[in-house]
C-alpha positions as CSV (number, residue, x, y, z in Angstrom):
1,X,50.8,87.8,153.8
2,X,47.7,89.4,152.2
3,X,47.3,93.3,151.6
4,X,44.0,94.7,152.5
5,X,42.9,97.9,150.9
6,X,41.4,100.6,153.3
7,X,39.5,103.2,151.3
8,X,39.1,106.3,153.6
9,X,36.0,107.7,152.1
10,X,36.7,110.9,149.7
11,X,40.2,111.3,150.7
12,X,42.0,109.2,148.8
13,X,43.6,108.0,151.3
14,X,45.2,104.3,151.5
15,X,45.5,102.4,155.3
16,X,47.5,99.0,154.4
17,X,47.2,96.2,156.7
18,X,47.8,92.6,156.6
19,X,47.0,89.1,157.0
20,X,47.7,85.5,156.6
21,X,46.0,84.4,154.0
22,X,43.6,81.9,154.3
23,X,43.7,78.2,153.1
24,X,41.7,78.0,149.9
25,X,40.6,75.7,147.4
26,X,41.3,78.2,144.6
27,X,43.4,76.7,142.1
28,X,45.4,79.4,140.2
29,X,43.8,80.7,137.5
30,X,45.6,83.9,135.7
31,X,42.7,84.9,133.5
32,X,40.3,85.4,135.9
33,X,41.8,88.5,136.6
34,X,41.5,89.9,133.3
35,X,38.4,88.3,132.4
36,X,34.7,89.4,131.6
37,X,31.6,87.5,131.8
38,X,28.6,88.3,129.6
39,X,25.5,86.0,130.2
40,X,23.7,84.0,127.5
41,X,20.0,83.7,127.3
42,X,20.0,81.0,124.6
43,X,15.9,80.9,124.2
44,X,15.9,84.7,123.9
45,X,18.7,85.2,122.3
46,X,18.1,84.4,118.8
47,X,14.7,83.9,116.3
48,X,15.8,80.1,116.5
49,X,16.8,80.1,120.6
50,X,19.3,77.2,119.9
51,X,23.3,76.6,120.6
52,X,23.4,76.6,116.5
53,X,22.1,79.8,116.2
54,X,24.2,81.6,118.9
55,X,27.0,80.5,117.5
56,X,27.0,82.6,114.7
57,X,27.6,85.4,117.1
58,X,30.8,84.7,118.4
59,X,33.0,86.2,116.1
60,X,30.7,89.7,116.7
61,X,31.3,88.9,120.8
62,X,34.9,88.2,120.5
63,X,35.3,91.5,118.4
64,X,33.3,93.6,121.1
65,X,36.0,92.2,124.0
66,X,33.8,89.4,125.6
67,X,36.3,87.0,127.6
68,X,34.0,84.2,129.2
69,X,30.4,83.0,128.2
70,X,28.0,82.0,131.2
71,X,25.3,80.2,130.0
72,X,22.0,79.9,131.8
73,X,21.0,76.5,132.7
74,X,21.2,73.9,129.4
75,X,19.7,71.1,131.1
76,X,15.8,69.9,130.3
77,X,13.4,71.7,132.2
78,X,10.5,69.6,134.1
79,X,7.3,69.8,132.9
80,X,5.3,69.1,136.1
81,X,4.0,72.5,137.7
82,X,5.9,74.3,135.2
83,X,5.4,78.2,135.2
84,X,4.2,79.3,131.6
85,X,3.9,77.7,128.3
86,X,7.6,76.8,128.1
87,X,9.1,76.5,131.8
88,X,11.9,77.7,133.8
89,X,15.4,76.9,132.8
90,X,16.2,76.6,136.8
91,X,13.8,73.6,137.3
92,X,15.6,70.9,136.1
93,X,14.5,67.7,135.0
94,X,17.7,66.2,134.4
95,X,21.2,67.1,135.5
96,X,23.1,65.3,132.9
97,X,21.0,65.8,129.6
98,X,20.5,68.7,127.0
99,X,17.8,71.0,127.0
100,X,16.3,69.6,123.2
101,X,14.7,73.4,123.0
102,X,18.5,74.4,122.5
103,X,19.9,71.4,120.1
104,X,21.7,68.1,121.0
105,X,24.9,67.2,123.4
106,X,26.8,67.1,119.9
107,X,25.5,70.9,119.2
108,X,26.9,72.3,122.6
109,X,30.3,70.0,122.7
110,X,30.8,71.7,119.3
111,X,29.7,75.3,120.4
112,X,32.1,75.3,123.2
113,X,34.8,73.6,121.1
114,X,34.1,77.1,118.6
115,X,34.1,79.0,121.5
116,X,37.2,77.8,122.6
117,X,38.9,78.6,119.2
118,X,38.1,81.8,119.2
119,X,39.8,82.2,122.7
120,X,36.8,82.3,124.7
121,X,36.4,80.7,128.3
122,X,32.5,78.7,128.8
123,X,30.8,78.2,132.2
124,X,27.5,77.1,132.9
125,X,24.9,77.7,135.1
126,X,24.5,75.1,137.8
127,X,21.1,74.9,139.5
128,X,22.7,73.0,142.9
129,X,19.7,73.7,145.8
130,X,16.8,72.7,143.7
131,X,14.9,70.5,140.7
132,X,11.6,70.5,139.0
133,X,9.0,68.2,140.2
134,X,9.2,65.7,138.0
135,X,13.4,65.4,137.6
136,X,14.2,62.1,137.1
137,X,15.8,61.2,140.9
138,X,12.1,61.6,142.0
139,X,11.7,58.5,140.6
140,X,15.4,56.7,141.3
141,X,15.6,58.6,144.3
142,X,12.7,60.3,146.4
143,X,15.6,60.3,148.9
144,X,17.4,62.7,147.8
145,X,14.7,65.6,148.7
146,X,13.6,67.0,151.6
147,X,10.1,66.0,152.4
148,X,7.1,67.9,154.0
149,X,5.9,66.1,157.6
150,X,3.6,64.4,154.9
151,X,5.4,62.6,153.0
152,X,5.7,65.8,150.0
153,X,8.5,67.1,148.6
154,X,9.6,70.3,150.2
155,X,8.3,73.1,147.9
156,X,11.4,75.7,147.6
157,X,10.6,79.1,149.3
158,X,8.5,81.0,147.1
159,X,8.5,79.1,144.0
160,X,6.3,76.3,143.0
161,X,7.7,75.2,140.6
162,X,10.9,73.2,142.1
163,X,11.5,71.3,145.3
164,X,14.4,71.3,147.3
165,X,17.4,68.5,148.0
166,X,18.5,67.5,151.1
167,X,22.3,68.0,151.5
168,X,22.6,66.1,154.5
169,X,22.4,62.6,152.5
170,X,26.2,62.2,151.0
171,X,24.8,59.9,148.2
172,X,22.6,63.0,146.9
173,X,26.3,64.9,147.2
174,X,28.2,62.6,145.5
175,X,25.4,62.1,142.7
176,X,26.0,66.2,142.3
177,X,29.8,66.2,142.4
178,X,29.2,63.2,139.3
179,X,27.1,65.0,137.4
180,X,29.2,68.5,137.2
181,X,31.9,66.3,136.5
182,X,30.1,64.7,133.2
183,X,30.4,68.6,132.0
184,X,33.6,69.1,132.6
185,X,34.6,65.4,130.9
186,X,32.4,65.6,128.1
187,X,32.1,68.8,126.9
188,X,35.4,70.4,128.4
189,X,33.7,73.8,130.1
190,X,35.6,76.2,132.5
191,X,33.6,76.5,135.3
192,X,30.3,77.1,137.2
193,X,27.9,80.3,138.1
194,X,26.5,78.1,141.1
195,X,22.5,79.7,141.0
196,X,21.8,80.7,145.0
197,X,25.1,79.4,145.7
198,X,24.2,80.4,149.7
199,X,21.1,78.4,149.6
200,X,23.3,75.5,149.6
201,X,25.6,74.5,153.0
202,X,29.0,75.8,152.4
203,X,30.7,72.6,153.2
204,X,29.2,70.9,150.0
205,X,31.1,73.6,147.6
206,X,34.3,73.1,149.4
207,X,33.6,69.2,148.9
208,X,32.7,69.9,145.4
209,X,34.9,72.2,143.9
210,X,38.1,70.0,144.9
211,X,36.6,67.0,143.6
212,X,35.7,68.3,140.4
213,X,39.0,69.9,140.0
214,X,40.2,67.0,139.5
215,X,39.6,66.9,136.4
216,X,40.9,70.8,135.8
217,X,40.9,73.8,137.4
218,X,37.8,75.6,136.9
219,X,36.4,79.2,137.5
220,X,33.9,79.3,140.2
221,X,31.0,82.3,140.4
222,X,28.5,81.9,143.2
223,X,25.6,83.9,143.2
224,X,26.0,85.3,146.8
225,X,26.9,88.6,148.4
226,X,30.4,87.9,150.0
227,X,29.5,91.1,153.0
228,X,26.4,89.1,153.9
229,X,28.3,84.9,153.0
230,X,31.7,85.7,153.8
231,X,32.4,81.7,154.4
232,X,31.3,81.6,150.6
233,X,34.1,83.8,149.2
234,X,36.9,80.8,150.4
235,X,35.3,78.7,148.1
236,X,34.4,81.0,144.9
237,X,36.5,83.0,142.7
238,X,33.8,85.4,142.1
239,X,30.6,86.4,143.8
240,X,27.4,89.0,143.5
241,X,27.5,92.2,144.3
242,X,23.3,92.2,145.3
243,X,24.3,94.7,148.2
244,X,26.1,97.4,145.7
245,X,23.4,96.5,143.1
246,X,20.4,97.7,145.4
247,X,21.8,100.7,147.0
248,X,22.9,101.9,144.3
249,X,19.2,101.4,142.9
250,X,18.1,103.6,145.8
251,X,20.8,105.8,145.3
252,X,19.1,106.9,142.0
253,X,15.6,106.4,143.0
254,X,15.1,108.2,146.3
255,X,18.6,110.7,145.9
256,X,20.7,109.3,148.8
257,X,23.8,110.9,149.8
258,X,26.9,109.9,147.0
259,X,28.9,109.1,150.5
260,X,26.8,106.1,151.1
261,X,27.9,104.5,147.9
262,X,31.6,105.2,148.5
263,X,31.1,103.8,152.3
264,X,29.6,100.4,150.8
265,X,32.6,100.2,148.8
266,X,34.7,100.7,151.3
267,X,33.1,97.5,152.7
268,X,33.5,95.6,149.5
269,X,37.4,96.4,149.5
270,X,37.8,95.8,153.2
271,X,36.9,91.7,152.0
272,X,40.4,91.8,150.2
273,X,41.1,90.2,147.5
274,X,41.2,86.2,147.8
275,X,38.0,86.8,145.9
276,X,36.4,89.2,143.7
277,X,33.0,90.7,143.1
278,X,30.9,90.9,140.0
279,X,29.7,94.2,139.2
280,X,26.8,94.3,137.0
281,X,23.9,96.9,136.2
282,X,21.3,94.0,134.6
283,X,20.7,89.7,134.6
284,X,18.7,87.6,133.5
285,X,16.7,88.1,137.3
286,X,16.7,91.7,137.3
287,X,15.8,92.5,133.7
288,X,12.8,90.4,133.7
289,X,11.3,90.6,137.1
290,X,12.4,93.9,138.5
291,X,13.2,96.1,134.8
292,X,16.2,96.9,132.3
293,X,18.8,98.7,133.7
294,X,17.6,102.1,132.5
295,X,14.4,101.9,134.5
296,X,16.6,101.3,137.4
297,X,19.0,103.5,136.8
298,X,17.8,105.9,134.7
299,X,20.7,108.6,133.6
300,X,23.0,107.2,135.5
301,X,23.2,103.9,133.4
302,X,26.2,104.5,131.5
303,X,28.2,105.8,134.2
304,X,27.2,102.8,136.4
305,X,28.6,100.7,133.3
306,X,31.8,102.2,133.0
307,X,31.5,101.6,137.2
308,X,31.3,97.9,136.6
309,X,33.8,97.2,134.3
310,X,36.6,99.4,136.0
311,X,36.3,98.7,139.9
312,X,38.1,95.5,141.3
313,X,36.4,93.1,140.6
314,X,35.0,91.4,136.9
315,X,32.5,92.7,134.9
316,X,29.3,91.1,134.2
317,X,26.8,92.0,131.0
318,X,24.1,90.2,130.0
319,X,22.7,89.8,126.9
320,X,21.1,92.2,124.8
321,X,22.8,95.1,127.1
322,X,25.2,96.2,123.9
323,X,22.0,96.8,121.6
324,X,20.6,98.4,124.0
325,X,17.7,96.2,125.4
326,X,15.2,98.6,126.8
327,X,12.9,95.8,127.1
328,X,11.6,92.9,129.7
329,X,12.3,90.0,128.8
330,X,9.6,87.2,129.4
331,X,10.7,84.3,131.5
332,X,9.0,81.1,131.0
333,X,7.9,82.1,127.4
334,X,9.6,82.8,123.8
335,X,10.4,86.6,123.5
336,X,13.4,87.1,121.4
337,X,15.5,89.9,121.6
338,X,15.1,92.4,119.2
339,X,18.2,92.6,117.2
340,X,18.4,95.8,115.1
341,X,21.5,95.3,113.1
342,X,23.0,97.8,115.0
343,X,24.2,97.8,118.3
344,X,24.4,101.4,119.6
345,X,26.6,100.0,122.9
346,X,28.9,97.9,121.5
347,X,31.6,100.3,120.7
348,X,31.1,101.2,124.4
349,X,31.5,98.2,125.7
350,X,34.6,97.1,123.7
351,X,36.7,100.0,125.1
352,X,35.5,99.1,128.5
353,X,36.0,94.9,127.5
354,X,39.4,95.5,126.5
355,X,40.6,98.0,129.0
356,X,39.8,96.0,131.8
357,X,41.8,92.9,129.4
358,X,44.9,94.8,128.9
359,X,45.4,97.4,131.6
360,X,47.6,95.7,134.3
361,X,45.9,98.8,136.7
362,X,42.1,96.8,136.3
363,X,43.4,93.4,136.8
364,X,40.5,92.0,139.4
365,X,41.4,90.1,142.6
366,X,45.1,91.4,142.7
367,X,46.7,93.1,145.8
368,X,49.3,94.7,143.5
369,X,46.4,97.0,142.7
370,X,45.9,99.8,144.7
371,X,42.6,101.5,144.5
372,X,42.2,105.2,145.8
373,X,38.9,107.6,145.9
374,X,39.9,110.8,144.5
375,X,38.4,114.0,146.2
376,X,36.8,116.6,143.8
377,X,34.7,119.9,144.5
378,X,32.0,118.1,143.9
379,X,31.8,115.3,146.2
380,X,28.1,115.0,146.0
381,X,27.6,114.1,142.6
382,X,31.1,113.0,141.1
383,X,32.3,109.2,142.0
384,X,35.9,109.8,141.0
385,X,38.7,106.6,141.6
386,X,42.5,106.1,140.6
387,X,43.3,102.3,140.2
388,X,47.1,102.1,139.6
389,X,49.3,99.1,139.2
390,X,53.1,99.9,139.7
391,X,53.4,102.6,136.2
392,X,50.3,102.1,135.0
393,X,47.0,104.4,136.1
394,X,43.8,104.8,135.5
395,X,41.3,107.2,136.5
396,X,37.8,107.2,136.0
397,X,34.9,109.9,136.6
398,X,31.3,109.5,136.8
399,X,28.2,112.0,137.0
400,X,26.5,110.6,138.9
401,X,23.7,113.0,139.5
402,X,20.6,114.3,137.2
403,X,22.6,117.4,136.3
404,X,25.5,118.8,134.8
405,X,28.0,119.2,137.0
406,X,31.1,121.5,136.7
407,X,34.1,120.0,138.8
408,X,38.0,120.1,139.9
409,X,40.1,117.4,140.7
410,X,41.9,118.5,144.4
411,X,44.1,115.6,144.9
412,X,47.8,115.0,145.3
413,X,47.5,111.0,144.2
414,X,46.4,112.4,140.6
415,X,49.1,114.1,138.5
416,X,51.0,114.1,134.9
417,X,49.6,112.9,131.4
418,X,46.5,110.9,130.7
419,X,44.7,110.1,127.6
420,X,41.0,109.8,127.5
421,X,40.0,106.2,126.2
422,X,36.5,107.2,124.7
423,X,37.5,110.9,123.2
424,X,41.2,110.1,122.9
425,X,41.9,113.4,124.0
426,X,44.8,113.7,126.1
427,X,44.9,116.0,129.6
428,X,47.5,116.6,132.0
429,X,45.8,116.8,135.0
430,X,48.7,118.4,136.8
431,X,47.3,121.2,135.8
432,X,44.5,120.5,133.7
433,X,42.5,119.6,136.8
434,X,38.9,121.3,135.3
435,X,36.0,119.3,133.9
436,X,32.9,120.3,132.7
437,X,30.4,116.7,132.6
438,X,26.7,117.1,130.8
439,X,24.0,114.3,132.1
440,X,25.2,111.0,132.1
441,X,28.9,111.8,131.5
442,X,31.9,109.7,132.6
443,X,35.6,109.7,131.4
444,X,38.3,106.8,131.8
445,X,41.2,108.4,131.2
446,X,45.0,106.2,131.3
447,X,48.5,106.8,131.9
């Protein structure tokens, strides 16, 4: 039997139910609930844009608390009705073959064999609805694609630069299930981020995953929202949180009420945990097409960070966020991130990365954690939650409003002696239950 958590919104109340858990392909995999994903941009990433390059950075990545690498698509991009000068990685041309923009074969085999020294986990981006125009089963087989009523090759919604396959052919399935499988054989990676997982019929990932698997057990993210695809979240360990991720964008933008935000998470947590959610406050989409993270969230950025990396779920950064990037990043052309030498966030984020590692109280995907909205007198503008895991506790605080707010903590689920992770600073909030937060304040204070 499965525990469901039932968040009563700003009391801090906890309704358990139960229910027989459903049949899953999940294979067990312990680190996924301790993990972290941060997403590579290999062309942007360095002068160079190659696997060489990047590689230099992993001892700086595994210092700052990074657990898994998600690499955007390494495959060749096709050239015909390509967007730009250089193309987008997500119109393949070839789904076994290495992008030569990024190295060899040899140069990623050894990148993830460094990355697995250092103790990292490697997945990689897998483009499953859609190729280029020009990828090379056009050619060997035209039959694999959905065609237009003459005779084309069915343009994918609102993007003209890749056409769509047609997953009711089982020899176009099987030739997918092959070629995910040549990653896993040759170059040993740990799983998938399936791009528009939900664009793709649900009853090919639960024929993929377990034929795959049978070469390892892998870790599956699916870029879906689980409240709007919950067939999808039997099949994935992970999915998007694109619900969370807009209204809280709106939240900001147009001052909704704070209660709407606790109410959507109440949703979230009513899914249970037979899968998780990734929380995240920028990607590769976002950053480039709808702006960085502060021009969506504007104050509240840091709070919303702290946000991701201690609700259930895994937290997901992408690259450049530790500098911080501030910046658009161009698409289908070179634009390098501009390194400074000194990464103003990356303190930050390692005291998030390795909280959420160590603290048996943030373990993602876990029923023993129980997850409880704490009430405070100001319920407008503080998003306060205790996450607690048998002894272990820890509460978290945000402001999120424009203003400094002056608060108390009036709630029986929070007592005795914490310590503050950032300040150090240690508070027992059985009576020490007044805090005074500027603009942009948050604390994440354990037990």
């Amino acid at each position: 039997m499965k525990k469901i958590l039932l968040i009563a919104a700003g009391l801090g109340i906890i309704a358990c139910t139960t229910r027989k858990k459903t049949d899953t392909m999940q294979q067990p995999q312990e680190w996924k609930h301790t993990t972290n994903i941060y997403e590579v941009n290999v062309r942007q990433y360095t002068q160079e844009g190659n696997f060489n390059a990047f590689s230099k950075e992993l001892p700086r990545l595994k210092k700052m608390g990074v657990k898994t690498l998600w690499f955007m698509p390494i495959t060749p991009i096709a050239q015909m009705n390509k967007k730009g000068s250089m193309g987008s990685p997500y119109a393949a041309y070839d789904y076994t073959a290495i992008n030569p923009e990024f190295g060899t074969l040899d140069d990623f085999k050894k990148l993830v064999n460094e990355a697995h020294r250092q103790g990292f986990k490697v997945i990689i981006d897998w483009v499953a609805n859609h190729t280029g125009w020009d990828h090379v089963w056009t050619q060997t087989h035209p039959e694999y694609y959905l065609h237009d009523a003459d005779g084309s090759f069915h343009k994918a919604s609102g993007m003209d630069d890749i056409i769509e396959l047609d997953y009711s052919k089982p020899e176009m399935r099987q030739a997918m299930i092959d070629a995910m499988k040549f990653w896993v054989h040759e170059t040993d990676i740990d799983g998938f981020r399936c791009d528009l997982a939900s664009w793709v019929e649900v009853d090919f990932w639960q024929q993929a995953r377990p034929a795959v698997e049978t070469l390892k057990p892998l870790f599956w993210l699916g870029e879906f929202d689980e409240l709007e695809n919950p067939d999808y979240g039997k099949v994935f360990d992970a999915s998007y949180s694109w619900k969370w991720m807009h209204k809280s964008e709106e939240y900001y933008k147009k001052n909704l009420p704070l209660q709407e935000l606790r109410d959507l998470l109440i949703s979230y947590s009513n899914i249970g945990d037979q899968s998780m959610r990734a929380w995240f406050t920028a990607n590769h989409d976002e950053n480039s097409w709808n702006g960085t993270e502060y021009e969506k969230y504007g104050v509240i950025t840091k709070p919303m960070a702290v946000f991701s990396a201690t609700w259930n779920g895994v937290p997901l950064l992408y690259s450049g966020q530790e500098l911080p990037n501030t910046k658009r990043l161009e698409f289908f052309e070179k634009d390098p991130i501009r390194w400074t030498g000194f990464n103003q966030n990356e303190e930050f984020y390692r005291i998030l990365l390795d909280l959420k590692s160590a603290s048996p109280a943030l373990r993602g995907g876990d029923p023993a954690v129980t997850t409880y909205f704490i009430h405070t007198t100001a319920q407008d503008k503080i998003l306060a939650y205790l996450r607690k895991n048998g002894d272990n506790e820890v509460l978290v605080l945000l402001n999120m409003s424009k203003e400094p707010v002056e608060f108390d903590i009036e709630d029986s689920n929070v007592s005795g002696n914490f310590r503050d992770v950032f300040t150090k600073e240690k508070k027992d909030v059985s009576v020490q239950r007044h805090f005074s937060f500027k603009v942009s304040d948050y604390a994440v204070l354990v037990k």
